[in-house]
C-alpha positions as CSV (number, residue, x, y, z in Angstrom):
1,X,0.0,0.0,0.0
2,X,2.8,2.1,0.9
3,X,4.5,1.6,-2.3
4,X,1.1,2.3,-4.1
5,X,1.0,5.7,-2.5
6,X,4.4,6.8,-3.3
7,X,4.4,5.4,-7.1
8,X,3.1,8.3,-8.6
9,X,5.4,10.6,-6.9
10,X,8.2,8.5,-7.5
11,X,7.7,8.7,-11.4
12,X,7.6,11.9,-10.9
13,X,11.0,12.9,-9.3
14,X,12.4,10.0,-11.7
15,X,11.4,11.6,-14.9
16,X,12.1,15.5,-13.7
17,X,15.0,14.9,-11.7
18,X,16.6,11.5,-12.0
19,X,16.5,10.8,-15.3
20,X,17.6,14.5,-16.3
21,X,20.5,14.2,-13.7
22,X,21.8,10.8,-15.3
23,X,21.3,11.7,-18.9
24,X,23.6,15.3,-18.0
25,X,26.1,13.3,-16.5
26,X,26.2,10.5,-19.9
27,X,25.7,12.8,-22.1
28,X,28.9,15.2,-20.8
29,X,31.3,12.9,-21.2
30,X,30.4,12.7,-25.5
31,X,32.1,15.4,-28.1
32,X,30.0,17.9,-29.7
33,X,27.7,15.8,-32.0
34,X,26.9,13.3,-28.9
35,X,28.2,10.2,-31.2
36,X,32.0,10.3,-30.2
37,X,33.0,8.9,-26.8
38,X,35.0,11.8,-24.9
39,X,36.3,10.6,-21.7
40,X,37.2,14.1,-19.7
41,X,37.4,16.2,-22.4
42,X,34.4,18.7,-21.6
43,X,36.1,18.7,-18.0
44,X,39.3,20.1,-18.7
45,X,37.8,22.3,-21.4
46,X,35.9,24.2,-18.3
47,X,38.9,24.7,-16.3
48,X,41.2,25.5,-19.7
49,X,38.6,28.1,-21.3
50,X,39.2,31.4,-20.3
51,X,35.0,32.4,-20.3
52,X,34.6,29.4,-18.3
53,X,37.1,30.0,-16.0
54,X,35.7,34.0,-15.6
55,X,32.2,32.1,-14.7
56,X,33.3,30.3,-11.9
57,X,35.1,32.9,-10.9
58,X,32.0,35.1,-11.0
59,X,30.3,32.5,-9.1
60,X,32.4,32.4,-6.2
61,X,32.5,36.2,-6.0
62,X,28.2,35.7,-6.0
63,X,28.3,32.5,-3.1
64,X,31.1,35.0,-1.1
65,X,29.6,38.1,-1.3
66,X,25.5,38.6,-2.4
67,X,24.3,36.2,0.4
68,X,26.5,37.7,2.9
69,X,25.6,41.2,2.3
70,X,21.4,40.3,1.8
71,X,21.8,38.5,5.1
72,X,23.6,41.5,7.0
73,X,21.1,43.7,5.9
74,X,18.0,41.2,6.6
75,X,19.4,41.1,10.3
76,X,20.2,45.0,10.2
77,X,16.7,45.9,8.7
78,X,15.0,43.3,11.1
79,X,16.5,44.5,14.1
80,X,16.1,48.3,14.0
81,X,12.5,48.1,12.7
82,X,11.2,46.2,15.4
83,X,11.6,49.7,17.6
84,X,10.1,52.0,15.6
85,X,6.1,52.7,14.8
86,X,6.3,52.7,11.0
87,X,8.3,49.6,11.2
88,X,5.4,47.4,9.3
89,X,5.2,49.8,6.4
90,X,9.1,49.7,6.0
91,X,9.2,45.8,5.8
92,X,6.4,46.0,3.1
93,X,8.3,48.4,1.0
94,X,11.7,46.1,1.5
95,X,10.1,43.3,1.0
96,X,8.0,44.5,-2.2
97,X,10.9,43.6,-4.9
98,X,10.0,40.0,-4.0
99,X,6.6,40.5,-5.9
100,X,8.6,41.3,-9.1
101,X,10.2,39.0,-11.1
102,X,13.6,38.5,-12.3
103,X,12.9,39.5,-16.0
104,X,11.7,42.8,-14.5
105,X,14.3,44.1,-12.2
106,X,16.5,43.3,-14.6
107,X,14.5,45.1,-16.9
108,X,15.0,48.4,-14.1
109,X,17.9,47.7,-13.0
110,X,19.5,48.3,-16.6
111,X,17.6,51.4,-16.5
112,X,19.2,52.0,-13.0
113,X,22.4,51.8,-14.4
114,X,22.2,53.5,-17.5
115,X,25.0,55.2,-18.6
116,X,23.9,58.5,-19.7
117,X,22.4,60.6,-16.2
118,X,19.7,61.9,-17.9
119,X,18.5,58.1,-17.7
120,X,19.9,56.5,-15.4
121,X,18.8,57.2,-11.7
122,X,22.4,55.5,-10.4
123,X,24.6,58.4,-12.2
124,X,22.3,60.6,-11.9
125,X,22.7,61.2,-8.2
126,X,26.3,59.7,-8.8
127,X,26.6,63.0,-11.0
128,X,24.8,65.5,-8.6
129,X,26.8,65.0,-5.9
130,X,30.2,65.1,-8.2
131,X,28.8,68.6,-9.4
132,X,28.2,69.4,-5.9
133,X,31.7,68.5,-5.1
134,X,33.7,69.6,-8.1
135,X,33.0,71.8,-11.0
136,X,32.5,70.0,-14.6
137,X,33.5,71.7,-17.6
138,X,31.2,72.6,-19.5
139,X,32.5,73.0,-23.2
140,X,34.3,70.0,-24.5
141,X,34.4,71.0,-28.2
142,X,34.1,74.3,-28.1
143,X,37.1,76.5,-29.8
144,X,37.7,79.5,-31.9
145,X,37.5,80.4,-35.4
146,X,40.6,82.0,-37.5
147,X,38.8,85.2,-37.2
148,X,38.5,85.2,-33.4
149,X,40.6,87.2,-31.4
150,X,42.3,83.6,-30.0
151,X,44.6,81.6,-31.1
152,X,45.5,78.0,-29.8
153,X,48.0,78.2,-26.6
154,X,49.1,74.2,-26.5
155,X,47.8,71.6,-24.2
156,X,44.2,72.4,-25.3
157,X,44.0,76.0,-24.2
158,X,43.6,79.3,-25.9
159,X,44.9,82.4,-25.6
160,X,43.9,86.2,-27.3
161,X,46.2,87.3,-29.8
162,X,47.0,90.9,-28.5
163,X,47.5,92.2,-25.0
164,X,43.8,93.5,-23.2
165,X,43.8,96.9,-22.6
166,X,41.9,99.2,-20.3
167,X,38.7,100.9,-21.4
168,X,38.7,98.4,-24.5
169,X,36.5,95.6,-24.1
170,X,37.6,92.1,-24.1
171,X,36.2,89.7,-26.7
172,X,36.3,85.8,-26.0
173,X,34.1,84.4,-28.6
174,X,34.1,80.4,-29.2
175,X,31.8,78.4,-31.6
176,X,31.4,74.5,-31.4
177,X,28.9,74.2,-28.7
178,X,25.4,73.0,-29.1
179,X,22.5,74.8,-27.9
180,X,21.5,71.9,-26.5
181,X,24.7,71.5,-24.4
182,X,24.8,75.3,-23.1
183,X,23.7,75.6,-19.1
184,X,19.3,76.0,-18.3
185,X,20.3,79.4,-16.7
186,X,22.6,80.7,-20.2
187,X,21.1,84.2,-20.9
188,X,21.5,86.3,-23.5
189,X,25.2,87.5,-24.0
190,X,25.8,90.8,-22.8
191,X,27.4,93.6,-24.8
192,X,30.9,94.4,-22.7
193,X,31.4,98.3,-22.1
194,X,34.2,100.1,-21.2
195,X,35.0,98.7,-17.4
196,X,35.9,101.7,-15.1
197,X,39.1,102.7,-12.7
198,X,41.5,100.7,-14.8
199,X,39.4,97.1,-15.0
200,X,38.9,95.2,-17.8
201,X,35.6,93.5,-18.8
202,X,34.5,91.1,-21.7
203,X,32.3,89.0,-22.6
204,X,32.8,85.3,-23.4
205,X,30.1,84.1,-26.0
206,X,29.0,81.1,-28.4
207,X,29.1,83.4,-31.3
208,X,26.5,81.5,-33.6
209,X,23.2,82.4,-34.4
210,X,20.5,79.5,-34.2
211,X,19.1,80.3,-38.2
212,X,21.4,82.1,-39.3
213,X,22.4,85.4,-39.6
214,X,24.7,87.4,-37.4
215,X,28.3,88.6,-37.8
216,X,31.7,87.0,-36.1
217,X,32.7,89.0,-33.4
218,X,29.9,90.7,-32.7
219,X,27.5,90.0,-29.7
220,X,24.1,89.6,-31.4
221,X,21.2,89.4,-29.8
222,X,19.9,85.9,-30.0
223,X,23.6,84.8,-28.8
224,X,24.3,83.1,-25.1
225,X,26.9,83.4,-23.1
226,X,29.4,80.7,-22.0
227,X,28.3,80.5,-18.1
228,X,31.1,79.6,-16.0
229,X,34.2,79.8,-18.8
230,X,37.0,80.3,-16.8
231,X,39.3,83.2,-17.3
232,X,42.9,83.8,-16.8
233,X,45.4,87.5,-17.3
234,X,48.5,86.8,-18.2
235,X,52.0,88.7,-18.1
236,X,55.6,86.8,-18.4
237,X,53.6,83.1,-18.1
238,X,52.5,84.2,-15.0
239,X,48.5,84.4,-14.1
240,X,48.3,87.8,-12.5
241,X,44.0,87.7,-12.4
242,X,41.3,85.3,-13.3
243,X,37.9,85.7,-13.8
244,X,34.6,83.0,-14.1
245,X,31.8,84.5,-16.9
246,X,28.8,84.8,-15.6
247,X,25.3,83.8,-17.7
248,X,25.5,86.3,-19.6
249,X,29.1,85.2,-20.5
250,X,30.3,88.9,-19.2
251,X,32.9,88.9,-16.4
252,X,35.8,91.5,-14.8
253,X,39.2,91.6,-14.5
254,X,41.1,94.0,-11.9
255,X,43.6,96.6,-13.3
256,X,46.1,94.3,-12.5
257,X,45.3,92.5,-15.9
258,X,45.9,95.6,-18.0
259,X,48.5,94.6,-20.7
260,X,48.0,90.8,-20.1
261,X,46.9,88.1,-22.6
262,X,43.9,86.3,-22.0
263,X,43.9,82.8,-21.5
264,X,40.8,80.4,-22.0
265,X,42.9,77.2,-19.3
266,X,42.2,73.4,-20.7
267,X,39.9,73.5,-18.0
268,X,36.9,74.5,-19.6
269,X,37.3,72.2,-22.3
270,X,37.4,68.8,-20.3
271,X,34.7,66.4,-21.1
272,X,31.6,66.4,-18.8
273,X,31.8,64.7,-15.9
274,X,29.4,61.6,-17.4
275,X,29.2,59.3,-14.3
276,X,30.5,55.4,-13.4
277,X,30.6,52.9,-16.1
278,X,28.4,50.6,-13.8
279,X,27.9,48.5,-16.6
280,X,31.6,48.1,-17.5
281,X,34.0,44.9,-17.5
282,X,35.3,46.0,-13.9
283,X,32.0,47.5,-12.5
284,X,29.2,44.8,-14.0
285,X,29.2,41.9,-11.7
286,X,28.9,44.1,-8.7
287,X,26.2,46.3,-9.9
288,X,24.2,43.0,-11.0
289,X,25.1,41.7,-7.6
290,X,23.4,44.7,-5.8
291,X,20.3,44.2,-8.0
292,X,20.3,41.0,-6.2
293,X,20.6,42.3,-3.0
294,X,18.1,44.5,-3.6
295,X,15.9,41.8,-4.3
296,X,16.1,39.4,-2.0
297,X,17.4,41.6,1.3
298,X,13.5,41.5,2.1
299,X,13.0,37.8,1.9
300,X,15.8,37.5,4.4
301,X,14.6,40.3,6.6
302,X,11.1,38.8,7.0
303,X,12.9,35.4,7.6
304,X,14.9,37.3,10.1
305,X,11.8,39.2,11.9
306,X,9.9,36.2,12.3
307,X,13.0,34.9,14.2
308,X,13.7,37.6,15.7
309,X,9.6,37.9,17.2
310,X,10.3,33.9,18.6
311,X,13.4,35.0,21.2
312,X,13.1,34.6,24.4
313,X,12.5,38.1,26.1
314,X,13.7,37.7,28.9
315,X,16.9,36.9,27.9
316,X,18.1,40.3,26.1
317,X,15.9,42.2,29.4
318,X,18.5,40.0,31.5
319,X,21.5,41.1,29.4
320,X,20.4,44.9,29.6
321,X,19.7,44.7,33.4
322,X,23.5,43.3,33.7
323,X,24.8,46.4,31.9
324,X,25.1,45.6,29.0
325,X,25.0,48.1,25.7
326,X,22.5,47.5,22.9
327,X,25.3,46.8,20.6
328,X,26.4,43.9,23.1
329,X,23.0,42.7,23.6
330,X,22.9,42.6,19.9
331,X,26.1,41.1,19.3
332,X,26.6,38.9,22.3
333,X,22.9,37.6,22.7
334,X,20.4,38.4,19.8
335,X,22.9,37.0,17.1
336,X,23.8,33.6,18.8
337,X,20.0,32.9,19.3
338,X,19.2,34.0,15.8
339,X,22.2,32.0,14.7
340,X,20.0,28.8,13.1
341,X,17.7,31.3,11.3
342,X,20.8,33.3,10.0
343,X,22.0,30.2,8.9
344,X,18.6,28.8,7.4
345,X,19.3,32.2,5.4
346,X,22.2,31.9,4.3
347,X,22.3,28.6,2.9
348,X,18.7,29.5,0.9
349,X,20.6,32.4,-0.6
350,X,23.9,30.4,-1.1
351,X,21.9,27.7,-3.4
352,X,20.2,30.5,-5.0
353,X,23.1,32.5,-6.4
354,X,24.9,29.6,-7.8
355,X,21.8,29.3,-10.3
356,X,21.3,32.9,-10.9
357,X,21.0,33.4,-14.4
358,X,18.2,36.1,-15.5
359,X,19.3,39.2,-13.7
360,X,22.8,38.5,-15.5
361,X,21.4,37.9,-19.0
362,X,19.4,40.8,-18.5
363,X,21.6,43.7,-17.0
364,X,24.8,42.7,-18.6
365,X,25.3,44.1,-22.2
366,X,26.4,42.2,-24.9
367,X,29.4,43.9,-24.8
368,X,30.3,42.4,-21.3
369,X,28.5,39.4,-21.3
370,X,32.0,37.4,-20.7
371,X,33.0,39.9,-17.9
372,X,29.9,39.1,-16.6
373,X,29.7,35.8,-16.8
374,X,28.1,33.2,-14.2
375,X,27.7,29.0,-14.6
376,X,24.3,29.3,-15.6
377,X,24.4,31.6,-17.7
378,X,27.5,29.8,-19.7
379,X,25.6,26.5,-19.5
380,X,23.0,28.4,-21.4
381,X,25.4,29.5,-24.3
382,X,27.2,26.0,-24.3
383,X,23.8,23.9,-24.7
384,X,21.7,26.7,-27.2
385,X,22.2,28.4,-30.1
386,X,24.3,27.6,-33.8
387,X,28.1,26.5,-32.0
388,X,26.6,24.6,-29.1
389,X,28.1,22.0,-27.1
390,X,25.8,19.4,-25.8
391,X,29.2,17.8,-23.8
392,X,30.3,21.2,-22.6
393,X,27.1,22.2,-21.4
394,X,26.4,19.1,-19.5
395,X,29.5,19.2,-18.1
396,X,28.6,22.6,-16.7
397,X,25.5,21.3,-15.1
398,X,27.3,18.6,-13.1
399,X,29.9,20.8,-12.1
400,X,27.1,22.8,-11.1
401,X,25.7,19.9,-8.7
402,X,28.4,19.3,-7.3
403,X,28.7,23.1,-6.2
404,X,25.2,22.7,-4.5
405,X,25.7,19.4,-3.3
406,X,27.7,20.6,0.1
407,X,25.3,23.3,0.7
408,X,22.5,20.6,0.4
409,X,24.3,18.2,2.9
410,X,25.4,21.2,5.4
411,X,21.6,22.0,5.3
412,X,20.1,18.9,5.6
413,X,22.8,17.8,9.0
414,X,21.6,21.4,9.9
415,X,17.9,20.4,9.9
416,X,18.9,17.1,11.5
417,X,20.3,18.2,14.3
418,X,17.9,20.8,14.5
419,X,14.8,18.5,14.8
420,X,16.8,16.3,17.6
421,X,17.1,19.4,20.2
């Protein structure tokens, strides 16, 4: 009867997990057309290929380092929202990225990390708080004309061709920047006048007309200033003053720069400050990996707070009574007696990772795929597609086995010895 019962279940886990698991292992040690007996070839072409190699590489930095960190901040998150009111309302909103799929916070998390700022949200505050920090230039292409007043200085500056002199305005005009590109806050360029008591003023312009029309060294109307071009006077090849244009590209030199040359500095002509390359060869795995984390912090941190709710009381009042600091309570006492949850945790996660797969094929562009790349993801590439390696790929899915295997056996001694307490 027993036997009866179990049958159908039995068929079951034979054709979706035995029978899979045995053909893997037959089929990985065959060549690529599966007629050809290989012995250990597959095998030593995972530890000899350099892609392969970079995927278990990956995947140790994913066991090491993305369960680790969700855990820390499952306890963390656990912990300090069990004081406060709004605690319920935060673990919902932490917890929430466990309602979305994989294909779709992959899906935002390449958004995330988009390289431009004006789409991606991570460079975007990356790049406010640069700009709070240090200045960006804001002209990268700009330059003058052979009619201009300037003339190239070396090192990608620019200099005026004759002395400035008092009660003669100075005129810094540079084409080469788009409309587009010039500051919100650019007004209109301002005619210079004569400065007074000996100062020099000038005006530093994009001297084109949107449409047409207009005359080279002339300020017309419909012309913008070059906010925040910076500005040097100099005598002997020594800076004596310096000056920063304001939006309407005028600015003011003391008397001190009567006589001197003007000097545009390679400065202002620096690229824009554009960001981190998140998605690059040496940034990718990490970003993915906090897309992971960002995922799945909740699932420990509910984990965690159930835990957490189950301790004795009495204990941690004990500990406090005694003297002891929260931050001993929490490491000395809370910890230990979470310490079969955290581990419950950990090992979840840890079993998790070395499969991860979609957030990787997702997030990582083609262009980094290899720098990027995970087990699952090359087990993918190995068994699919025009060049694939039925013996390779199988090969990658026992290697991956064996990888979980430990975990599986740590956990289930785990659960034993659990269950006999």
């Amino acid at each position: 009867m027993a036997a009866g019962f179990l049958l159908p279940a039995l068929v079951l886990l034979g054709a979706l997990v035995v029978y899979p698991i045995a053909y893997s292992v037959y089929r990985s040690f065959f060549d690529q057309s599966g007629d050809s007996f290989a012995g250990l070839d597959n095998y030593v072409e995972i530890f000899t290929d350099d892609t392969i190699l970079t995927a278990v590489k990956n995947n140790l930095i994913w066991v090491v380092v993305a369960p680790t960190v969700a855990t820390a901040l499952g306890l963390i998150f656990a912990v300090l929202t069990e004081r406060v009111r709004w605690g319920t309302a935060f673990k919902l909103i932490v917890f929430m990225p466990m309602a979305i799929s994989m294909l779709a916070a992959g899906i935002i998390f390449r958004l995330v990390y988009e390289q431009n700022p004006d789409r991606g949200v991570a460079n975007a505050v990356w790049v406010g708080v640069h700009d709070t920090f240090a200045e960006s230039a804001g002209y990268p292409r700009a330059h003058p004309l052979p009619v201009h007043p300037l003339k190239a200085a070396g090192g990608g500056a620019y200099i005026t061709k004759e002395p400035v002199r008092a009660g003669a305005p100075a005129l810094l005009p540079l084409v080469g920047v788009a409309p587009a590109d010039l500051p919100g806050d650019a007004r209109p360029a301002k005619r210079p006048e004569a400065g007074g008591d000996g100062r020099i003023t000038g005006t530093a312009w994009l001297d084109f007309t949107r449409g047409g029309g207009g005359k080279p060294n002339v300020v017309d109307p419909r012309e913008r200033g070059l906010e925040g071009l910076k500005v040097e006077a100099v005598k002997d090849g020594r800076v004596v003053a310096t000056a920063t244009a304001g939006p309407d590209g005028s600015f003011t030199l003391p008397a001190s720069a009567d006589g001197a040359l003007l000097r545009l500095p390679e400065s202002n002509f620096h690229e824009r400050y554009n960001g981190v390359d998140w998605l690059g060869p040496s940034l990718v795995t990490p970003a993915i990996i906090g897309s992971y984390v960002w995922m799945w912090a909740g699932f420990a941190m509910v984990l965690i707070a159930a835990g957490l709710a189950a301790l004795p009381r009495e204990l941690l009042e004990a500990a406090r009574v005694d003297g002891a600091s929260e931050w001993q309570v929490f490491r000395r006492v809370t910890v230990p007696l979470l310490a079969p949850v955290l581990a419950v945790v950990l090992v979840t996660l840890m079993i998790n990772v070395l499969k991860i797969f979609d957030l990787v094929f997702i997030i990582a562009p083609g262009s980094v795929e290899d720098d990027a790349n995970v087990l699952a993801l090359q087990l993918y590439r190995s068994s699919f597609g025009t060049d694939a390696h039925l013996g390779v790929g199988s090969a990658i899915s026992v290697l991956l086995l064996l990888l979980v295997i430990p975990v599986m056996v740590f956990n289930i001694r785990r659960i034993r010895k659990e269950s006999r307490r």
